[in-house]
Biopython code that builds the backbone (N, CA, C, O; Angstrom):
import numpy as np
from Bio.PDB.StructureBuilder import StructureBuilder

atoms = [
    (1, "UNK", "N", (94.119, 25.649, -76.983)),
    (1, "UNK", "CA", (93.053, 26.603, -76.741)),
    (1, "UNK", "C", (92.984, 26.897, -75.252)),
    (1, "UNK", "O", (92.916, 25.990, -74.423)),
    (2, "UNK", "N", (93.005, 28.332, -74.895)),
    (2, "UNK", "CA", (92.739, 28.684, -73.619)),
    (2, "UNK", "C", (91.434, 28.790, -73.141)),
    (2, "UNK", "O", (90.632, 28.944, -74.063)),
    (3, "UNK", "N", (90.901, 28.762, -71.962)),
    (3, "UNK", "CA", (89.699, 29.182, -71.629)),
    (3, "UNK", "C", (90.025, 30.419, -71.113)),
    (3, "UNK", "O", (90.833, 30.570, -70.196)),
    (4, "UNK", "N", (89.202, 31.649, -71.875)),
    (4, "UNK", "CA", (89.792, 33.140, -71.265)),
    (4, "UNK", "C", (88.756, 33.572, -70.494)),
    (4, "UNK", "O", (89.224, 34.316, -69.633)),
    (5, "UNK", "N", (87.030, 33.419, -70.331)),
    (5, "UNK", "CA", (86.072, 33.730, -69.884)),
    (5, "UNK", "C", (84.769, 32.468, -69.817)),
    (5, "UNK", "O", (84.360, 31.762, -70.739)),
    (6, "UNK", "N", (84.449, 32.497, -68.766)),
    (6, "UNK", "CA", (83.473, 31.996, -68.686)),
    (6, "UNK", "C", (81.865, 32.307, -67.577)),
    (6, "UNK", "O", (82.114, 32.394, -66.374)),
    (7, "UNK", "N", (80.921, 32.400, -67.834)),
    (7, "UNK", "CA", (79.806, 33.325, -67.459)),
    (7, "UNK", "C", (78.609, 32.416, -67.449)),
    (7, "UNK", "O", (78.175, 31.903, -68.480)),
    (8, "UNK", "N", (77.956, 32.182, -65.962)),
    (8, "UNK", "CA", (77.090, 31.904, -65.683)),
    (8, "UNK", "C", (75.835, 32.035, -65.406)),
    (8, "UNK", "O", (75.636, 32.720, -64.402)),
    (9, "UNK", "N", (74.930, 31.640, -65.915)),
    (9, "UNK", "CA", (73.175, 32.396, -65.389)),
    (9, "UNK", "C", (72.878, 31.532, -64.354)),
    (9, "UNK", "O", (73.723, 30.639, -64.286)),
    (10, "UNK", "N", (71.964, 31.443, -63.478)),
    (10, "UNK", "CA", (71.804, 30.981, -62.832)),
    (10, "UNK", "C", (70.438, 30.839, -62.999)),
    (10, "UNK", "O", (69.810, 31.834, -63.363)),
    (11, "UNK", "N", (69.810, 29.716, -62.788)),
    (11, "UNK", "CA", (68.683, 28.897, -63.009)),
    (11, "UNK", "C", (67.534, 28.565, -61.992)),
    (11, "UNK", "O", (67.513, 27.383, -61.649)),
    (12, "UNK", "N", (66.728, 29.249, -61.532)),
    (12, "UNK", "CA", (65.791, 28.878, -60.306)),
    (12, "UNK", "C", (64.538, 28.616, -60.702)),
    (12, "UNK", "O", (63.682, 29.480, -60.889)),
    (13, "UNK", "N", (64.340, 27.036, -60.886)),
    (13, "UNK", "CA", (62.956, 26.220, -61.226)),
    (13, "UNK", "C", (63.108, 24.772, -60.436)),
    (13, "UNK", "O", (63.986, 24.224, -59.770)),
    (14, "UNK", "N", (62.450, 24.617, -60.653)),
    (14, "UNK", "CA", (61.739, 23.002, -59.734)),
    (14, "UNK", "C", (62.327, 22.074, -60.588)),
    (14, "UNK", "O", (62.413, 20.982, -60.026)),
    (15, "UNK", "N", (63.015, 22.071, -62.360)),
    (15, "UNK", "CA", (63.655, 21.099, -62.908)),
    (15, "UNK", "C", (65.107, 20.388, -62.014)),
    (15, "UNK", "O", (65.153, 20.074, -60.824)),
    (16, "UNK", "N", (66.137, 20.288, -62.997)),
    (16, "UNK", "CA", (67.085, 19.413, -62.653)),
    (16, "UNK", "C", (68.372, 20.400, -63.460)),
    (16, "UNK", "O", (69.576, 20.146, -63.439)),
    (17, "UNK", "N", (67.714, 21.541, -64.131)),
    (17, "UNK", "CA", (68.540, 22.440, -64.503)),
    (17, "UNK", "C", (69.516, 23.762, -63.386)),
    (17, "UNK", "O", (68.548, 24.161, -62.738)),
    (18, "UNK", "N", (70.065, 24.136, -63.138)),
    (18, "UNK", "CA", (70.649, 24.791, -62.275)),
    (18, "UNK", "C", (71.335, 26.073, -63.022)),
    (18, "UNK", "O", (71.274, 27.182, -62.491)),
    (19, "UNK", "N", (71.966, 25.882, -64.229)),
    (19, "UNK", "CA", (72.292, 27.409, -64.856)),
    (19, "UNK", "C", (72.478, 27.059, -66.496)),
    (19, "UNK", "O", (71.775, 26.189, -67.010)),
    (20, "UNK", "N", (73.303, 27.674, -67.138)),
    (20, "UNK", "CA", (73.075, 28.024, -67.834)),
    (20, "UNK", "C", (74.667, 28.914, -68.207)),
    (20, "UNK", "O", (74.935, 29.955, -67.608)),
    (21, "UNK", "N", (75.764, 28.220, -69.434)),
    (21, "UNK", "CA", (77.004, 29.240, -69.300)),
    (21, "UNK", "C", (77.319, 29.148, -70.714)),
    (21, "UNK", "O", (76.882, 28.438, -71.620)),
    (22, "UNK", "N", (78.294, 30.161, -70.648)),
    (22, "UNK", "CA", (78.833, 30.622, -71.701)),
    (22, "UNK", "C", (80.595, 30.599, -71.341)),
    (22, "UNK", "O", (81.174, 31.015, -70.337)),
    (23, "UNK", "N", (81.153, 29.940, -72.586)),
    (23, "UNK", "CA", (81.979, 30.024, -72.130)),
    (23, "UNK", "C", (83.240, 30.767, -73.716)),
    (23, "UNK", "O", (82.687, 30.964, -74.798)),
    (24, "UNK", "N", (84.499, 31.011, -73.609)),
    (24, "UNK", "CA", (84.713, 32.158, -74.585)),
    (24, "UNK", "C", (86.438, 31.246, -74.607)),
    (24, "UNK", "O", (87.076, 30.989, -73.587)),
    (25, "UNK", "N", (86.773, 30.983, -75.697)),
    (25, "UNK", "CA", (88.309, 29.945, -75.761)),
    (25, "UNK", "C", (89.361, 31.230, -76.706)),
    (25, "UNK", "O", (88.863, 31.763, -77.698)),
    (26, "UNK", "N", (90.345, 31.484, -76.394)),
    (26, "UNK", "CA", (91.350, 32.664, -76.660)),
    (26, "UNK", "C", (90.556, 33.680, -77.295)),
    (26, "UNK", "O", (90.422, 33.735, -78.518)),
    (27, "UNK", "N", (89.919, 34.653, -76.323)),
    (27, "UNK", "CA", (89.338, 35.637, -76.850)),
    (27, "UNK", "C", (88.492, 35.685, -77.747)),
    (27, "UNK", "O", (87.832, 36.724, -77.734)),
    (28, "UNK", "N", (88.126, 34.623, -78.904)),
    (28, "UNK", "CA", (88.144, 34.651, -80.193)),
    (28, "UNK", "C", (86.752, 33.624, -80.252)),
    (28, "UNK", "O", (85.826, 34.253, -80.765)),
    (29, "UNK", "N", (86.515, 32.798, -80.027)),
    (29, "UNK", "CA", (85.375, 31.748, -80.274)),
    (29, "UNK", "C", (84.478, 31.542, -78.706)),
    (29, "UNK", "O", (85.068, 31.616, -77.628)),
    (30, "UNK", "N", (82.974, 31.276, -78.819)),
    (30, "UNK", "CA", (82.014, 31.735, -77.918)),
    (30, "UNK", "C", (81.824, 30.469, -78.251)),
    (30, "UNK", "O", (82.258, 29.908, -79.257)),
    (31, "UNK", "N", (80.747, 29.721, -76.845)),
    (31, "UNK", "CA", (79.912, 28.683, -77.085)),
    (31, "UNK", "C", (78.893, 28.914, -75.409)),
    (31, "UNK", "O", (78.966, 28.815, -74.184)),
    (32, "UNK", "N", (77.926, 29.306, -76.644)),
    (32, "UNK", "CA", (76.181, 29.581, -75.288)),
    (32, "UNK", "C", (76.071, 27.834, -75.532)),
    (32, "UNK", "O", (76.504, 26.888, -76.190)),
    (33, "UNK", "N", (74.841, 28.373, -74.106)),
    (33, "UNK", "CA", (73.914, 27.659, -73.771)),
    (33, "UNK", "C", (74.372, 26.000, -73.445)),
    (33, "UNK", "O", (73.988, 24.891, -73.816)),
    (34, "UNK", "N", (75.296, 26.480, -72.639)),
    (34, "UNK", "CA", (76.141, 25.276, -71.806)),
    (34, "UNK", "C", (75.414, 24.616, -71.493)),
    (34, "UNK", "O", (75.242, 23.966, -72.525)),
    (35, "UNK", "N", (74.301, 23.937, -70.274)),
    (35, "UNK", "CA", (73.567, 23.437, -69.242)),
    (35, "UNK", "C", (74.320, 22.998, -68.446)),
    (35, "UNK", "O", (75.351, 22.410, -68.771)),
    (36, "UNK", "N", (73.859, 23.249, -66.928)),
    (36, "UNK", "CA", (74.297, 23.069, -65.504)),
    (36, "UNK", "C", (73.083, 22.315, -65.070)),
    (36, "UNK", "O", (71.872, 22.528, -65.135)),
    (37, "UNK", "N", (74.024, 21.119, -64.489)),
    (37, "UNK", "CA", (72.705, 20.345, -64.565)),
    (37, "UNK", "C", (72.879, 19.674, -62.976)),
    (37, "UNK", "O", (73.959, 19.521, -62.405)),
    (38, "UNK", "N", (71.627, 19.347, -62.466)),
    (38, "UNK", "CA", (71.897, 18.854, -60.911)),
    (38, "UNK", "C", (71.341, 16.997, -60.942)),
    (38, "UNK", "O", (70.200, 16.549, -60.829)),
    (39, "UNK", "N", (72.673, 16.248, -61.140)),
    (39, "UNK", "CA", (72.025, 14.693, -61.596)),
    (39, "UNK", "C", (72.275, 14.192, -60.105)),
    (39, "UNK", "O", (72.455, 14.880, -59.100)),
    (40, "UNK", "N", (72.245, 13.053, -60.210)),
    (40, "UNK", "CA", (72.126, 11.812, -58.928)),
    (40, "UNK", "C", (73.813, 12.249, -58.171)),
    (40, "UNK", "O", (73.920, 12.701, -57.031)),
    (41, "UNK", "N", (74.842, 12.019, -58.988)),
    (41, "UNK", "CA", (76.084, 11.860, -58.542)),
    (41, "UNK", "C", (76.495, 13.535, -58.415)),
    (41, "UNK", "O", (77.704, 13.765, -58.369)),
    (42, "UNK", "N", (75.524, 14.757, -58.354)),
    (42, "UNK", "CA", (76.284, 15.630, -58.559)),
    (42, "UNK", "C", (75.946, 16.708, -59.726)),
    (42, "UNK", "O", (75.003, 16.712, -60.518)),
    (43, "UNK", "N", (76.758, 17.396, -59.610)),
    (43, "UNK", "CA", (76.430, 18.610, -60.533)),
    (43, "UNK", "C", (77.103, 17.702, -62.350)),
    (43, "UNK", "O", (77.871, 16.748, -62.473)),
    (44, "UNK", "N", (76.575, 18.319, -63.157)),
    (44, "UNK", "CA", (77.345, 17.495, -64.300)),
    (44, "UNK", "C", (76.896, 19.113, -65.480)),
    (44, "UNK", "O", (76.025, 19.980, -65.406)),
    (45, "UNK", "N", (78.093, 18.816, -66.509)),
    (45, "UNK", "CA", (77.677, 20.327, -67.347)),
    (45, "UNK", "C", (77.351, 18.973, -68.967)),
    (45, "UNK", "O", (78.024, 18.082, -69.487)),
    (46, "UNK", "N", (76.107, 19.506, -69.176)),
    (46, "UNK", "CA", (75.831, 19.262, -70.684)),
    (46, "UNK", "C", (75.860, 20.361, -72.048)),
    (46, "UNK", "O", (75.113, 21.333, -72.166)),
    (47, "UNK", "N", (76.794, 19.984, -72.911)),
    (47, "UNK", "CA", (77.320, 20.830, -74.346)),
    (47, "UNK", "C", (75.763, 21.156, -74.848)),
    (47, "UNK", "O", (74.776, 20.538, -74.450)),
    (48, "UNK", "N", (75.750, 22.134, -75.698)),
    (48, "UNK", "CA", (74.512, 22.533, -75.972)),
    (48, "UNK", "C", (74.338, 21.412, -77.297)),
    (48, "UNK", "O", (75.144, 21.064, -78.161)),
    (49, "UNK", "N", (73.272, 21.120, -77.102)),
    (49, "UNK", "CA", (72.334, 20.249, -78.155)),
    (49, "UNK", "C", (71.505, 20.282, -78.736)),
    (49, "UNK", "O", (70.754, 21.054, -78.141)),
    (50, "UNK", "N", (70.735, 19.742, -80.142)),
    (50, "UNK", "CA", (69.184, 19.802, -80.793)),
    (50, "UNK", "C", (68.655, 18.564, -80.938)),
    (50, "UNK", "O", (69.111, 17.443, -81.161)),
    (51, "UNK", "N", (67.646, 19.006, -80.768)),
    (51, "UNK", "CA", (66.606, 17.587, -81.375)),
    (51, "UNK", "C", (66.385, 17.269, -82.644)),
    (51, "UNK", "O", (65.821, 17.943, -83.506)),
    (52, "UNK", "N", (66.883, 16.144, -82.723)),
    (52, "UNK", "CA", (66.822, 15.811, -84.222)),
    (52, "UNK", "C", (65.636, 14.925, -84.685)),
    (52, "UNK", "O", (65.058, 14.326, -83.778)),
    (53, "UNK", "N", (65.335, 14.805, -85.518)),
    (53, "UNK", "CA", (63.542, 14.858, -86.168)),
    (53, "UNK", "C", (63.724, 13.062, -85.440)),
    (53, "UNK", "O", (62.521, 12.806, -85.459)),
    (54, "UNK", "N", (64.190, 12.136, -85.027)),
    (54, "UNK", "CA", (63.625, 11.311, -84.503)),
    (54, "UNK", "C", (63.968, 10.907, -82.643)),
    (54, "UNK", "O", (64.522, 9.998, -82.025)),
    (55, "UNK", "N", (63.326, 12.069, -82.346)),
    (55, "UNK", "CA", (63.288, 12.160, -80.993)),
    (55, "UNK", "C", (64.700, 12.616, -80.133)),
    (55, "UNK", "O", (64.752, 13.365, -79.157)),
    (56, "UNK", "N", (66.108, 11.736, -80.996)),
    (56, "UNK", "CA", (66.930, 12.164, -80.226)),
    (56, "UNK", "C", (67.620, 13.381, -80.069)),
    (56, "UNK", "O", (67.419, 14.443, -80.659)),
    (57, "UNK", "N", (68.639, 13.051, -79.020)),
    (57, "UNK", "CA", (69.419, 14.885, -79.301)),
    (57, "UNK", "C", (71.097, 14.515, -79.829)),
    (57, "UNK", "O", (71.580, 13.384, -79.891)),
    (58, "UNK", "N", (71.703, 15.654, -80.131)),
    (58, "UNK", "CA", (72.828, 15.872, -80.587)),
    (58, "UNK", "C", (73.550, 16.842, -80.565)),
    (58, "UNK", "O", (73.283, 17.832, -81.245)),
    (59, "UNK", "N", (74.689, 16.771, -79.730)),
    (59, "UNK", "CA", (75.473, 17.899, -79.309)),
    (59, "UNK", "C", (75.548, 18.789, -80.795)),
    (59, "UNK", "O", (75.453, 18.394, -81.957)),
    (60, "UNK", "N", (75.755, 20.125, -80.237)),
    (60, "UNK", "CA", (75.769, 21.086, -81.713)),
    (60, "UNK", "C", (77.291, 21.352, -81.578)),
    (60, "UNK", "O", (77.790, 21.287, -82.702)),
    (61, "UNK", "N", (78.401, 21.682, -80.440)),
    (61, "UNK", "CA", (79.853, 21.552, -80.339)),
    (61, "UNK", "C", (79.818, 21.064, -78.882)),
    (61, "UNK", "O", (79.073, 21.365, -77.949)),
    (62, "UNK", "N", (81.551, 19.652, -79.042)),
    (62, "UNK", "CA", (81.649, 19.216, -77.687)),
    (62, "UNK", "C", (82.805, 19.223, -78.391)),
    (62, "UNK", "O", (83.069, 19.338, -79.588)),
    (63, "UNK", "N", (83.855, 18.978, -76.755)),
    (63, "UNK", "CA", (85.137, 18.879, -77.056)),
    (63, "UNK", "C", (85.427, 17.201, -77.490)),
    (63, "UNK", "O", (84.572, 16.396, -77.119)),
    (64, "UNK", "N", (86.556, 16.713, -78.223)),
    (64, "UNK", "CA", (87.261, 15.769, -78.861)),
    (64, "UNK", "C", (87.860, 14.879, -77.446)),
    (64, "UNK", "O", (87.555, 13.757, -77.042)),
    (65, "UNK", "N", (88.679, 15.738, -76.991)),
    (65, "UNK", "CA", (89.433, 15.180, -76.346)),
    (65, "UNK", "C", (88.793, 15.161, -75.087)),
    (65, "UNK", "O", (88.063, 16.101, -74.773)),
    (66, "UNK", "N", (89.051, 13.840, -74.040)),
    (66, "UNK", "CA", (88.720, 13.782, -72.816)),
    (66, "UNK", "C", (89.788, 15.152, -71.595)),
    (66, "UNK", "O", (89.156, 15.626, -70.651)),
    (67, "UNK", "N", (90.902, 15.485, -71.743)),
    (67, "UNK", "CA", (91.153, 16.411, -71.310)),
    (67, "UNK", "C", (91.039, 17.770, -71.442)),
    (67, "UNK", "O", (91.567, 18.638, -70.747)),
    (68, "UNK", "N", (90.005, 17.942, -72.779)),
    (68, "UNK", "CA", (89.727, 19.414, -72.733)),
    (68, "UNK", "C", (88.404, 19.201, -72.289)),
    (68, "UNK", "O", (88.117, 20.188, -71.611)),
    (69, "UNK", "N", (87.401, 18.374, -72.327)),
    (69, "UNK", "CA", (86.271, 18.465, -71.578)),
    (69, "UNK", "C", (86.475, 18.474, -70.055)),
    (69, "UNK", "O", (85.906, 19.290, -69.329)),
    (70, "UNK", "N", (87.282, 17.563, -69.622)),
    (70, "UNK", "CA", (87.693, 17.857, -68.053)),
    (70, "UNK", "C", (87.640, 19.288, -67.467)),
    (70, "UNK", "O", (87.138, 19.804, -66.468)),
    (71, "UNK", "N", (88.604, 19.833, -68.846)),
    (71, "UNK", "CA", (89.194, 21.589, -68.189)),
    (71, "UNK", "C", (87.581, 22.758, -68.644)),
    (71, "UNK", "O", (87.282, 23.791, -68.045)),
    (72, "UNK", "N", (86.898, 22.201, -69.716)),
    (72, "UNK", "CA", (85.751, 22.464, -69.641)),
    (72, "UNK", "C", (84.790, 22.343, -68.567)),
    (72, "UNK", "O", (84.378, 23.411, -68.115)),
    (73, "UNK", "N", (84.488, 21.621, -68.223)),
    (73, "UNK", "CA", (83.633, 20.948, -66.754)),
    (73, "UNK", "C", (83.995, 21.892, -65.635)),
    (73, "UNK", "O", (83.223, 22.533, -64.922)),
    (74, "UNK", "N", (85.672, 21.849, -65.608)),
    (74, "UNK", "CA", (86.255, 22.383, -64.491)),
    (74, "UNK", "C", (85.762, 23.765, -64.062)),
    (74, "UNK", "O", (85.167, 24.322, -63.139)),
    (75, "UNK", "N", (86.406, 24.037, -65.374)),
    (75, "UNK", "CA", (86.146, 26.179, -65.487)),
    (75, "UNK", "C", (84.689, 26.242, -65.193)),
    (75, "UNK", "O", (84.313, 26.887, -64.214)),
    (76, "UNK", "N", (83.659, 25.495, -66.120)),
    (76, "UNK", "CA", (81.912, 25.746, -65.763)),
    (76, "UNK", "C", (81.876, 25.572, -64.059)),
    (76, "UNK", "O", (81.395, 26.447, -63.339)),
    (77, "UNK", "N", (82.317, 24.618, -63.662)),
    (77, "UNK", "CA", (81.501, 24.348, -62.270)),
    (77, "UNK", "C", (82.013, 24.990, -61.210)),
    (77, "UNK", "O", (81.491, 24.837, -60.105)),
    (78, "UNK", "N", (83.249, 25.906, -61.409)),
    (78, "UNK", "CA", (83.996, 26.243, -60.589)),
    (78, "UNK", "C", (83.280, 27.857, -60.822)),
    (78, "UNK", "O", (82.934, 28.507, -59.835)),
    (79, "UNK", "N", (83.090, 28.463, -62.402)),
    (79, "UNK", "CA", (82.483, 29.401, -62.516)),
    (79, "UNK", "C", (80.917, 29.244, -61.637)),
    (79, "UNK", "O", (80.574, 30.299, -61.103)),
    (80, "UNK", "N", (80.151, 28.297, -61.479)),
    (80, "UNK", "CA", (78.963, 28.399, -61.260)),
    (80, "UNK", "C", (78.903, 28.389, -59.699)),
    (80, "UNK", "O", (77.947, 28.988, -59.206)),
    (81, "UNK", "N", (79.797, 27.787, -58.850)),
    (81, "UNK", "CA", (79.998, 27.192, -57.537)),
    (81, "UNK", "C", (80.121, 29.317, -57.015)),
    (81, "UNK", "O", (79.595, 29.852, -56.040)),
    (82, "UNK", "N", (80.975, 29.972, -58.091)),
    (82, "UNK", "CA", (80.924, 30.944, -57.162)),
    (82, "UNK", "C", (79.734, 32.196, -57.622)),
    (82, "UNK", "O", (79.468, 33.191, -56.948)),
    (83, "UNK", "N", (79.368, 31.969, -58.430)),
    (83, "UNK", "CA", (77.747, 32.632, -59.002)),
    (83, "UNK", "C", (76.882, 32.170, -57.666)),
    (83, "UNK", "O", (76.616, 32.931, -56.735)),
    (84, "UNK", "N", (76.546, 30.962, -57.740)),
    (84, "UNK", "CA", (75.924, 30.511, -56.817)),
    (84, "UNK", "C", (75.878, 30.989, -55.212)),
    (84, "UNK", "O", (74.874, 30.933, -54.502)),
    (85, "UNK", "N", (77.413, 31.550, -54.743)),
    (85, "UNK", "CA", (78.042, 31.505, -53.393)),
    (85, "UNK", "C", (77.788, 33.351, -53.527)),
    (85, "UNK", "O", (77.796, 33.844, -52.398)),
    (86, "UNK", "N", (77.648, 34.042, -54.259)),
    (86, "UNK", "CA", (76.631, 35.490, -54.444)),
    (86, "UNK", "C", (75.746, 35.574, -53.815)),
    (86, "UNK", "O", (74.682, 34.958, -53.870)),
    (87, "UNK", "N", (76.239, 36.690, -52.850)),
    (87, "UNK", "CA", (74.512, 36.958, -52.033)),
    (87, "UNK", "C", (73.436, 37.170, -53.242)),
    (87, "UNK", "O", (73.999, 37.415, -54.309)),
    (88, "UNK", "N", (72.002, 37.128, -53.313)),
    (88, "UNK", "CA", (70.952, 38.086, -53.982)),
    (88, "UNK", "C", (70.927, 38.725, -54.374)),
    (88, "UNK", "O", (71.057, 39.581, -53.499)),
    (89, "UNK", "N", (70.814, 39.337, -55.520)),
    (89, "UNK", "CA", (70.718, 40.830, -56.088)),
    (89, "UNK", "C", (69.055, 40.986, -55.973)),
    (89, "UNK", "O", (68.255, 40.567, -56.810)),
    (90, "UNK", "N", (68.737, 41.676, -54.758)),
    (90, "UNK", "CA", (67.441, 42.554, -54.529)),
    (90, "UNK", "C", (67.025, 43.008, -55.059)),
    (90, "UNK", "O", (67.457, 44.141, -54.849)),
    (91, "UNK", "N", (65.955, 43.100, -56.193)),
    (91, "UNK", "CA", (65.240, 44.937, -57.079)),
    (91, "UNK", "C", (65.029, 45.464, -55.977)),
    (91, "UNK", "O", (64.664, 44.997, -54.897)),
    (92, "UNK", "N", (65.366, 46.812, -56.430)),
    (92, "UNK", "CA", (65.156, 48.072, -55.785)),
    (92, "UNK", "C", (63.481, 48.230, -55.878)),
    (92, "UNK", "O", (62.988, 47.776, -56.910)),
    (93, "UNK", "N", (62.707, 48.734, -55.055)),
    (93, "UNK", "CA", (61.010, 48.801, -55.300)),
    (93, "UNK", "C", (60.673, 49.878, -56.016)),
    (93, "UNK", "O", (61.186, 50.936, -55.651)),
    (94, "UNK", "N", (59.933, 49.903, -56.959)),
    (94, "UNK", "CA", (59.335, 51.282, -58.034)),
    (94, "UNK", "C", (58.288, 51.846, -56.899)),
    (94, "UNK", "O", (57.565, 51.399, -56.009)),
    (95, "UNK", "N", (58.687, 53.207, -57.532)),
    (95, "UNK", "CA", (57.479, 53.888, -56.764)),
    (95, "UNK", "C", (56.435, 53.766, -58.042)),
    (95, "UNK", "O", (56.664, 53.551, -59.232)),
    (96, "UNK", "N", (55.288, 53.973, -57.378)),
    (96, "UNK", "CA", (54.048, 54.132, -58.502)),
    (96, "UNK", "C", (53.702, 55.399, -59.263)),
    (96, "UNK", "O", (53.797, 56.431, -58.599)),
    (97, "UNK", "N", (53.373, 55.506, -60.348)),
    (97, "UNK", "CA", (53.563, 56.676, -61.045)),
    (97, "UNK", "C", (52.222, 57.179, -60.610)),
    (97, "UNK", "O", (51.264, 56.497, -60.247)),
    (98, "UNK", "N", (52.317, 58.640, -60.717)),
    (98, "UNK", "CA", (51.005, 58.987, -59.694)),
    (98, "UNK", "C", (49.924, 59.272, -60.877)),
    (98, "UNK", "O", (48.765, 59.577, -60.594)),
]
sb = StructureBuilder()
sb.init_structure("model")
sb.init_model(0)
sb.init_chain("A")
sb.init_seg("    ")
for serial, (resi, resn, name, xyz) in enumerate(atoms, 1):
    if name == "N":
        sb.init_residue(resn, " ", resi, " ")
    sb.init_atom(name, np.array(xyz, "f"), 0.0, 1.0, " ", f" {name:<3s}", serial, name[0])
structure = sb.get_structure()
């Protein structure tokens, strides 16, 4: 499986969250709601997960293998490092409707 796209939101709150990706494996299969996360050692990406009726959580898809999560991790943080390195996108100011 290739990684052909991957797409970052970017996250601005007072949590420990930082973005938010999507990432797209040979054209063909999608997986939202990545998490970009800002821990002790560093940036770290968590697979999207649910809460299951006794408190805990559980990935909904993660990779098998330790080297496709690597190349997972990779592509997210490398995608987010340059989202991040984006000047501002400014709104333009509305005029007021008279």
């Amino acid at each position: 499986m290739e990684i052909t796209d991957v797409r970052v939101k970017l996250v601005s709150s007072e949590s420990r969250l930082r973005g938010v990706a999507t990432i797209t494996f040979d054209e063909s299969f999608v997986v939202h709601d990545i998490r970009i996360i800002e821990g002790e050692n560093g940036i770290f990406v968590a697979m999207p997960s649910k809460k299951t009726p006794n408190g805990n959580f559980r990935d909904i898809a993660h990779p098998i293998h330790g080297e496709m999560r690597k190349k997972i991790e990779d592509a997210i943080v490398v995608a987010y490092e340059e989202e991040k390195a984006k000047p501002p996108v400014e709104e333009e100011p509305t005029e007021p409707e008279a």
